[in-house]
N, C-alpha and C positions, 0 to 999 in steps of 0.2 A: 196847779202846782204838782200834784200826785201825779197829773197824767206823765209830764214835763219828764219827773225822776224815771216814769218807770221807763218814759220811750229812750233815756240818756242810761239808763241799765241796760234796756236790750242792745243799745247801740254798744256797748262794752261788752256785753255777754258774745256779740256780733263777733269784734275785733278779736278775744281772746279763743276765740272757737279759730279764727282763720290764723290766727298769730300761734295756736296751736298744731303739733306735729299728728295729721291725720292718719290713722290706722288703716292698711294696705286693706284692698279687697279681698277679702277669703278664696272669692270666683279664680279657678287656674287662666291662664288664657288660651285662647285657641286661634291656631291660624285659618283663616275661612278661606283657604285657597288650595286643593287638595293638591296640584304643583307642585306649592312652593311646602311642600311639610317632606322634611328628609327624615332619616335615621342613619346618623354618622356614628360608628363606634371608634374603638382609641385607634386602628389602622384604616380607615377609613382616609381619599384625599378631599380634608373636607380645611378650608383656609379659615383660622380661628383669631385674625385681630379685627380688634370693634374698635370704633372711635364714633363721636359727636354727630349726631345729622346735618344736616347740611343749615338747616335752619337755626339749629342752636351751640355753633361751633364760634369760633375764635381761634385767632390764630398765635398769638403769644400765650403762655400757661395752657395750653391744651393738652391733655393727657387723652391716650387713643392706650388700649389693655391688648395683651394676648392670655387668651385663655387657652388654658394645660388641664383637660378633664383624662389623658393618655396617659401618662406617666404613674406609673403603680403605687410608687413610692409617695407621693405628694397628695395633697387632699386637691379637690378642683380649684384651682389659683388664677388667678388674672393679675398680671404685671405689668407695669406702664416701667418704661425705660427711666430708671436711674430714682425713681415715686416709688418703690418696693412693689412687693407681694398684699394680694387682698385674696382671703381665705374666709371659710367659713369648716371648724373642728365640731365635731359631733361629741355629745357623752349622750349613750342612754342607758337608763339604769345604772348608772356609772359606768358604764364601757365606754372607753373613748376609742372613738374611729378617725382618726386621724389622716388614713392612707385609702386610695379607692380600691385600694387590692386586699383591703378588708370589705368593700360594701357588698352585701348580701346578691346586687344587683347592680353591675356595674353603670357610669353614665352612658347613656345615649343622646346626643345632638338630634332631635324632633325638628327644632328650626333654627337659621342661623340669616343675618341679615346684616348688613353694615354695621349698624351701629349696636345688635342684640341677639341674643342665642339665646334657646331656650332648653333646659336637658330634663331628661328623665331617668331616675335612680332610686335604690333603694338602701339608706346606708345601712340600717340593722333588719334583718328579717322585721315584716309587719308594718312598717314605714316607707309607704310612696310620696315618692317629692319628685314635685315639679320646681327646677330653680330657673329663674330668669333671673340674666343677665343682661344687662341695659347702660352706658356710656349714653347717659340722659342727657348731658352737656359736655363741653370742651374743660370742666370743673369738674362733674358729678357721675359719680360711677354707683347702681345700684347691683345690690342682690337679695331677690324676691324670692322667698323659699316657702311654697302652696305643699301643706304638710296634711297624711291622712292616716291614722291609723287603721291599717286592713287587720289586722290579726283579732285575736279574741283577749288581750291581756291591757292591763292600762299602764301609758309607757309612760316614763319621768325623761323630759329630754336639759336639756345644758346646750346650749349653741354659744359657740363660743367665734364672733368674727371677727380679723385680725389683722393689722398691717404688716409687717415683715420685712425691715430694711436693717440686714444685717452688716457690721463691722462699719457704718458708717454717720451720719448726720443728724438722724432723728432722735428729736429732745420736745419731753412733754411738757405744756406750759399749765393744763388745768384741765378738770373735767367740767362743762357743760350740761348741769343740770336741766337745763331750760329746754333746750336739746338733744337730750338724754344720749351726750358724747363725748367724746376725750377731745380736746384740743392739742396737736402739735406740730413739729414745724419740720424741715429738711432741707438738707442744699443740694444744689444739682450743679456743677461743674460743666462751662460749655464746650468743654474738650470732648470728641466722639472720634469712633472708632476711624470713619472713613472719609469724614471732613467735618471741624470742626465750626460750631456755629459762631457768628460774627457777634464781636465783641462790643462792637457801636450801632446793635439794630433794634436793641429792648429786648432780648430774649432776659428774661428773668434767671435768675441763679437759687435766692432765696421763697421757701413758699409755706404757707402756712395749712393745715388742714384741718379739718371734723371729721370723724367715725360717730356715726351716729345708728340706732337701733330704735324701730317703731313696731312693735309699741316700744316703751323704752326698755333701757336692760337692767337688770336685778343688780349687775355690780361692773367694775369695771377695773382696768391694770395695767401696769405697763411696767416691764421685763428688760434688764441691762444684761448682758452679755448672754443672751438667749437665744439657742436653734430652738425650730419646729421641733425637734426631739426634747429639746430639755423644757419646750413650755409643756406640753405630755404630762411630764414630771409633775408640772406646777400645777394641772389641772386635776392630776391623777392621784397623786403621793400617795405611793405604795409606804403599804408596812403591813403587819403580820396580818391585821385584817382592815382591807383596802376602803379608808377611809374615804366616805363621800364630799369632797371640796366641794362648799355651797357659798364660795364666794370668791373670788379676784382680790389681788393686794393691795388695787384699792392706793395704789401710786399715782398720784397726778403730778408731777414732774419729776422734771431731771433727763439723763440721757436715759436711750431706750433700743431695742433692737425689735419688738415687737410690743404695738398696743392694740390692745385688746379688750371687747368687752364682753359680756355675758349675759345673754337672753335665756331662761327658764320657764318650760313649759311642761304642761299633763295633758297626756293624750288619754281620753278615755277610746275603747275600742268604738271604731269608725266616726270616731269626733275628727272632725278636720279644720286646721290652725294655718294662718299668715301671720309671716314675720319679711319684716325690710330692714337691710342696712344698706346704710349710704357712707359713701366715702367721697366727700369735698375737697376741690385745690384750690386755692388762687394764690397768685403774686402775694407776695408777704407785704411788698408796697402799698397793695388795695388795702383802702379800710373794710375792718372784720365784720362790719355789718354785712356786706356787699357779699362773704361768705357766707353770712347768717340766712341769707335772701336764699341764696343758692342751695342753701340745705334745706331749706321748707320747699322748695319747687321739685325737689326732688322726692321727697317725701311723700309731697303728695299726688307726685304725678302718677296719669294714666297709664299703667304699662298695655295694657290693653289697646288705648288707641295707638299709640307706640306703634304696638304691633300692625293693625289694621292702617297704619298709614303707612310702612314698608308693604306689606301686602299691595296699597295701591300703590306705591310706586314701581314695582315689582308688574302691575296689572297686563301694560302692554308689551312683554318683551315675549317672541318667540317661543309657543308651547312645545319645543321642541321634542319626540318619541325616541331618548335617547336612549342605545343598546344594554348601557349598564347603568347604573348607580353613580359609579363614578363619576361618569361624566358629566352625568348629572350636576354631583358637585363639583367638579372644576366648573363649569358654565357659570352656576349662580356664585359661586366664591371668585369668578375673573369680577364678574361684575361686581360684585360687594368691593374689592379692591378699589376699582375706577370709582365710585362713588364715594367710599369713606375719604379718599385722598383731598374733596372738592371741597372750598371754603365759602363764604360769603364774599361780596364785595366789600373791599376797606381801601382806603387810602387813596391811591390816586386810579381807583378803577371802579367802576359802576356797575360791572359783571361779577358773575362768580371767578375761581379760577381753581387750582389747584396747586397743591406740593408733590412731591416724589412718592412721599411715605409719611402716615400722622404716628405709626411706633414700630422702629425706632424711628427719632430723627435725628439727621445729621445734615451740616452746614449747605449743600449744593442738594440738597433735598428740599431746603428753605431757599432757595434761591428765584422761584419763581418757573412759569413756564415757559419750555422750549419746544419748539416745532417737530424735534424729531420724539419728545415725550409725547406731545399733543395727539400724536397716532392713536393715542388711548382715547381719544372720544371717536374713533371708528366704532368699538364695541360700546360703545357710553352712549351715542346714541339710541340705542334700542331700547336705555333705559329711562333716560331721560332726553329728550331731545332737543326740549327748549334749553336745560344747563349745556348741553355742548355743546350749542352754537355761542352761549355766554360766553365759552371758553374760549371758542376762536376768536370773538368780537373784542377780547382784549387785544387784541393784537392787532385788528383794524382799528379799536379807537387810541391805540398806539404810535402808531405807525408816523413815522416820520414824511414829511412832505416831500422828502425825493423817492420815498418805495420803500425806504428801507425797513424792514422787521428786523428789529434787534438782537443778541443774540437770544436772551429772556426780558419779559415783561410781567407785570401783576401790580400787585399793590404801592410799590416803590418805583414806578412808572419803567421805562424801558433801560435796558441796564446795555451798554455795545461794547465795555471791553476794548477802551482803544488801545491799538497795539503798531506802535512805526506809523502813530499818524491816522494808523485806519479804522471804523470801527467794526467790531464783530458782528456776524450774521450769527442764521443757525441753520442747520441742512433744511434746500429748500422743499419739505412737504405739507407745505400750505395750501395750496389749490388740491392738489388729490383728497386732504381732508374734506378738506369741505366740499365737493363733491362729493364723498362718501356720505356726509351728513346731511346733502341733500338728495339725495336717491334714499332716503329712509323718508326725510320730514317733506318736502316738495313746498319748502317755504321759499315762496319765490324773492321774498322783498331778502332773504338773506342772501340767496344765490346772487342777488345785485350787486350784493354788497361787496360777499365776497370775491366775486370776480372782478370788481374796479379795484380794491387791495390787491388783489394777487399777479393781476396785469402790471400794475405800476411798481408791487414786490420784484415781477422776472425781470422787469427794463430795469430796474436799478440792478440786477444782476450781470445782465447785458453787459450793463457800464462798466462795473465796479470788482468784476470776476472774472475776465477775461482780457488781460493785461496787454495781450499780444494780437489781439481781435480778430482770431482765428477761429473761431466758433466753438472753439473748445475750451472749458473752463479750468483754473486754478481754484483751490483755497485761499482766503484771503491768507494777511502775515500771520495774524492767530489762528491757523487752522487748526490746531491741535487741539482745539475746541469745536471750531466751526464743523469739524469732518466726523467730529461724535465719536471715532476711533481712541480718542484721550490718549493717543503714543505709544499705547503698547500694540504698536503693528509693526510688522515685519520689513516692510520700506522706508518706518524711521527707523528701524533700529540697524540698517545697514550702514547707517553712516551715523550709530552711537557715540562713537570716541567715548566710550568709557560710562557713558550714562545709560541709565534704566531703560529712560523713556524713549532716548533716542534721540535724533537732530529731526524736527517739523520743516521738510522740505515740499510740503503740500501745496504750498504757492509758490514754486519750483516747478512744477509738473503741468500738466494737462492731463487733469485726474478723472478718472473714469467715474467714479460715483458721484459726483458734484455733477459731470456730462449728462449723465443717466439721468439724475435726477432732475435736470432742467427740462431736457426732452419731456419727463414724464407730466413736469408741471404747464409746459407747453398745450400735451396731449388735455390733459383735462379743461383749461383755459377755453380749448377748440371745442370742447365738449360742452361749456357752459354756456360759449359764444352762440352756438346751437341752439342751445337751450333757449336763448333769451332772443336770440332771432335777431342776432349781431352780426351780418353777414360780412362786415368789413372784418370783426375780429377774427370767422371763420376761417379768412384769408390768410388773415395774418400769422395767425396761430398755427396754422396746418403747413405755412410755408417754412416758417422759424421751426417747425419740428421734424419736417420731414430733412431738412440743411441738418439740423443736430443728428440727426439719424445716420445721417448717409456719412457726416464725419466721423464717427463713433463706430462705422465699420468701415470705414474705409484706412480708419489710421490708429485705432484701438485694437480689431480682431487680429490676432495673430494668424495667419494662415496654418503655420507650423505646425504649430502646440493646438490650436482650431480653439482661442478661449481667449478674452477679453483682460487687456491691462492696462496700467498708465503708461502714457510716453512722457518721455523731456519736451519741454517747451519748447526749447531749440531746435530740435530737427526732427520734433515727432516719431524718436525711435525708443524701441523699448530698451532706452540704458540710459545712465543718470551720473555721471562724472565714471564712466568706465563700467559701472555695476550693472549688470542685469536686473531689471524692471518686472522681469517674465515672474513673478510669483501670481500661483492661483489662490487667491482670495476670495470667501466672499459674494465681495462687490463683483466677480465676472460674470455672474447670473443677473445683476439689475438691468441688462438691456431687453431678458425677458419680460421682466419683469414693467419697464417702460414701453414697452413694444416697437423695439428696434432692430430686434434681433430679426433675421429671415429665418425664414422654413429649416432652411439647409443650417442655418447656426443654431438655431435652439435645438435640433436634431445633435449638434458634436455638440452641447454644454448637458444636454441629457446625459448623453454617456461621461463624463465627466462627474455629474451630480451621482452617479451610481454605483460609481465605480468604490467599493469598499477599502481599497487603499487610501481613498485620497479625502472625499467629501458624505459618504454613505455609512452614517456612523449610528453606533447604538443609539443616540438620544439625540441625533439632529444634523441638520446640515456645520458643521463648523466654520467659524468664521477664517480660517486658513486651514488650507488641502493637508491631512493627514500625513502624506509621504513627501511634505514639504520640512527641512532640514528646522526652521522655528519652530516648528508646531508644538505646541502644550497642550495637554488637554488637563491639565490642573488647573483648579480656578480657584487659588488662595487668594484672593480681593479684588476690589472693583477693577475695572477697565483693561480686563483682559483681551486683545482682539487678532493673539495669534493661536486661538481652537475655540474657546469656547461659543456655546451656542446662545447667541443672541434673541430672545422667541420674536424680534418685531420684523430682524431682518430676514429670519427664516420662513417668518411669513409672506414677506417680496417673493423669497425663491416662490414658495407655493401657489402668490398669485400670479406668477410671471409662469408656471407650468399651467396655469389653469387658460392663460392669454392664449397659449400654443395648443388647445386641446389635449394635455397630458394629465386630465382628471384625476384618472388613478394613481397616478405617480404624485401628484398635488396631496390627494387624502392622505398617502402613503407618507409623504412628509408632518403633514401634519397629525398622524400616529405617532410619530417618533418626538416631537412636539410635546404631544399629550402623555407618553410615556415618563420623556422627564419631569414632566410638573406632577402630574399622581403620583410616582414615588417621592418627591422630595416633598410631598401634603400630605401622602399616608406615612412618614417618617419625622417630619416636624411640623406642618401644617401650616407651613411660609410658601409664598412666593419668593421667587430669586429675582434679581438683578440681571444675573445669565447664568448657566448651566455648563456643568463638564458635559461633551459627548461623550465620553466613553466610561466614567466612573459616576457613583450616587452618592460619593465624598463630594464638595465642596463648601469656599466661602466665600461667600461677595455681599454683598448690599440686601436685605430682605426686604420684603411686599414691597417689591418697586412699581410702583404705575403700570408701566409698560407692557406686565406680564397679563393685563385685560385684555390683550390682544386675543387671548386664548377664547374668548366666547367668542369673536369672531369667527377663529380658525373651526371653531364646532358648528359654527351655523353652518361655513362654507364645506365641512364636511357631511354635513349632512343634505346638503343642497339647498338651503336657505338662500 
């Protein structure tokens, strides 16, 4: 009987040790990969949003942070879109450091990773902190702050960590003794800035949270109609002589503008102290248990392996001996992008896949994958190779039984957008992908694969895109999607009648970059057929691409003007109910690009591409010729495509100078390239959407996918 009790105690001593919140490792972490360790300071182009690994992500309630360690005014903050501000306020000795343009030493970014940064700072003279930052889950965001006193004095510290979602939604329900956290709640409205999310898909509105502190914190608060400046106040309260606040007010509901709690420590000199806060989300519809779970996993997780599992997934990419620092971190920050974007498999897809962007998000960012985003596993490859063939394998285990690839597929199975009957595609760069991803991995059972997709993808092309069976292709009726342009181009908008976007007469035409772009899916096809020792396909493929070729300069090149445009369907001339056609876009460079162009034409589109009037601009090739009468080079919102610089299509020109032997002039681009995105990362430390060429003002869409092109463009300038 004695034995019985005592083994039914240990078993509960068991339980409440693991049902208890465990105390963070003291040990700092370190990255054991001399590579991957940077040193970004606050102008530094170093790309600062984190989100959920791959393994521990979800795709509804998911919170992805941007971290602000640059900004003088502000203490180091991490903000999830519309979920506030998460901080952590300094007092030592009762000095409150609230701003890093007080810290004795300012942060420095050591290592930065998908999902975790790690900085180095010093906020008062005599105190080094190492803080990691970890987005442990698609719920849980931590901050691990590895403290040491160097000086010779014993310091009384106050950490005060805090969430910050001012003039709007957040209301405290209770504090969490067990937990040692505030409980409260927030709304998130699914309106966004640049397309809002759908209203019948489960994206949550209401969400419940924890602030929690391990070991736990001494007191706790939460602040109504409260700035960063006026909680100061409440930490600080001055008077004649500046009283020591040794406690929070200790409010467990009501409404609230910032909750906060308060961790107290003593540094004796070179004692060195760990402290963790976690901050939890979920759907307010999940039961609160299910939150509770989520707060103990984060508590006591590994930051450490954390680390050394980035580290290996990081292991095999290109050690590239890059000229500067920067470029450094544009490489590892394209790829952190492509990677944080990618989800688990759910719903009707057995792959991984990805979004546009996990912060911010907005509604056709959640829409699934498209072909001409999917470009983004050319540089994802190198990081993961087996996830970006997952990616593309959605879309062969998609794929409809006449060929067709939809315009997006993922987890709410293939979406076509019918339009007059027809359904939507998406530009065809399906075969050139996967090509590219297999001249990295040489997994042949995939190259199978994907070449029996993408053969029967072109024949439904064939069919279904070229109305007049001329060998030259239209847009289907939705092309104003299909052609990726979104309307704001210069050939809709000749025939506006009054509208923004313009009249979509793309399947009207015999469009040149649909032409191009078949040629080039031809070309690769030819290349796989090769590969797998398909000598009928070699035939076929090489005959169907050299006919696309030979039409595309025989009824596309302008002799005149010596540069590529659409014709009318009707008599293959370049004019379209009276209008002139002849605008230089862009798209006149994809036949380099495809390899159709001869000697003697990519010789006249050089001079063309150079020419500083027209297409040879501060920050990139533009997607319409400079001393063209549309041209903008303002990019005040998404789907600008009469200037600004697109980096996936500026990378075609670059690989289409590279097809021609125009090396230096390819690197040359792709400096102009790398210009735009370092200033706009050492200035806000986003990727864009697209780029002005000529100014470092804009606004369009942030961390879009697409902009991981950029570790590409670095390999291929350095000759990778």
């Amino acid at each position: 009987m004695k034995g019985r009790v005592l083994k039914n105690y240990r078993t509960i001593a068991a339980l409440l040790l693991l049902l208890a919140p465990a105390n963070p490792s003291s040990a700092q972490v370190t990255v054991r990969d001399e590579y991957l360790r940077i040193r970004a300071g606050a102008t530094d182009p170093l790309f600062t949003t984190y989100a959920a690994s791959l393994q521990r992500s979800r795709f509804f309630a998911d919170k992805a942070y941007f971290m602000e360690y640059f900004t003088p005014d502000k203490p180091i903050t991490y903000s999830s879109q519309y979920a506030g501000d998460m901080a952590v306020i300094w007092k030592v000795n009762n000095v409150v450091v609230s701003k890093t343009r007080e810290f004795a030493r300012p942060p420095v970014v050591v290592a930065s990773f998908p999902d975790m940064a790690v900085l180095e700072y010093e906020p008062f003279t005599g105190i080094a902190v190492q803080e990691v930052f970890c987005v442990y889950s698609s719920g849980s965001a931590i901050i691990e702050l590895h403290m040491a006193n160097t000086g010779t004095l014993p310091l009384s510290l106050m950490l005060y960590p805090l969430v910050h979602l001012p003039n709007d939604s957040l209301r405290v329900t209770r504090y969490d003794g067990g937990l040692g956290g505030v409980v409260f709640s927030h709304y998130e409205q699914l309106v966004r800035l640049h397309s809002n999310l759908y209203k019948d898909r489960g994206y949550p509105t209401d969400f419940r949270n924890l602030l929690t502190a391990v070991p736990a914190p001494e007191s706790h608060g939460s602040y109504d109609a409260c700035s960063l400046d006026e909680f100061y106040f409440a930490i600080k309260r001055l008077s004649k002589v500046h009283e020591n606040v040794t406690a929070l007010n200790l409010r467990s509901e009501g409404p609230a503008e910032i909750v906060a709690l308060q961790k107290t420590i003593s540094l004796r000199p070179g004692e060195k102290l760990t402290v963790r806060f976690v901050r939890s989300i979920q759907d307010a519809r999940e039961p609160e248990e299910s939150l509770q779970t989520e707060v103990r996993n984060a508590q006591k997780a590994d930051l450490q392996k954390c680390l050394d599992d980035n580290v290996a997934l990081f292991h095999g990419v290109p050690r590239v001996r890059f000229k500067t620092a920067g470029e450094k971190l544009v490489y590892l920050g394209a790829l952190n992008l492509v990677r944080q974007c990618m989800l688990p498999p759910s719903g009707q897809t057995k792959h991984n896949f990805y979004v546009f962007s996990r912060n911010p998000v907005w509604g056709w960012g959640h829409g699934h994958q498209v072909m001409h985003e999917s470009l983004s596993m050319i540089p994802y490859v190198y990081l993961d190779p087996r996830s970006a063939e997952e990616s593309q394998r959605v879309y062969i285990e998609q794929q409809y039984e006449d060929g067709l690839i939809a315009y997006r597929h993922g987890p709410r199975g293939p979406q076509v957008y019918p339009h007059e009957g027809v359904p939507t595609t998406s530009a065809p760069f399906f075969t050139w992908t996967n090509w590219e991803l297999y001249r990295v991995t040489k997994n042949r059972e995939f190259l199978r694969d994907a070449y029996a997709a993408g053969a029967r993808y072109i024949r439904y092309m064939e069919t279904e895109r070229d109305a007049d069976k001329d060998g030259m292709y239209e847009w289907g009726p939705y092309g104003i999607i299909e052609n990726v342009r979104d309307g704001w181009n210069v050939v809709f908008q000749l025939f506006s009648e009054g509208e923004d976007e313009g009249r979509d007469i793309s399947h009207e035409l015999d469009v040149l970059d649909l032409t191009a772009e078949m040629a080039n899916e031809m070309y690769y096809l030819r290349e796989m057929a090769r590969e797998l020792g398909d000598t009928a396909g070699v035939r076929e493929w090489s005959s169907k691409f050299d006919r696309t070729a030979r039409l595309i300069n025989q009824h596309m090149w302008d002799p005149q003007d010596k540069f590529y445009y659409n014709v009318g369907m009707t008599d293959d001339s370049f004019t379209f109910e009276g209008r002139s056609l002849r605008r230089k876009e862009l798209i006149g460079f994809l036949p380099m690009w495809a390899h159709v162009a001869t000697k003697d034409q990519a010789r006249e589109l050089v001079k063309h591409l150079t020419n500083q009037k027209s297409f040879w601009r501060r920050f990139g090739v533009p997607t319409l010729a400079a001393d063209d009468p549309h041209y903008t080079p303002f990019v005040d919102g998404c789907c600008r495509w009469n200037g600004p610089v697109w980096l996936l299509w500026d990378y075609m020109v670059m690989r289409g100078l590279s097809n021609y032997g125009y090396t230096d002039l390819a690197r040359s681009v792709g400096q102009k390239m790398m210009d735009a995105v370092s200033l706009q990362l050492s200035i806000n430390h986003r990727f864009w959407e697209s780029y002005s060429p000529d100014f470092p003002v804009q606004e369009s869409p942030s961390n879009y996918i697409w902009d991981a092109i950029m570790a590409k463009v670095l390999l291929e300038m350095y000759g990778r």
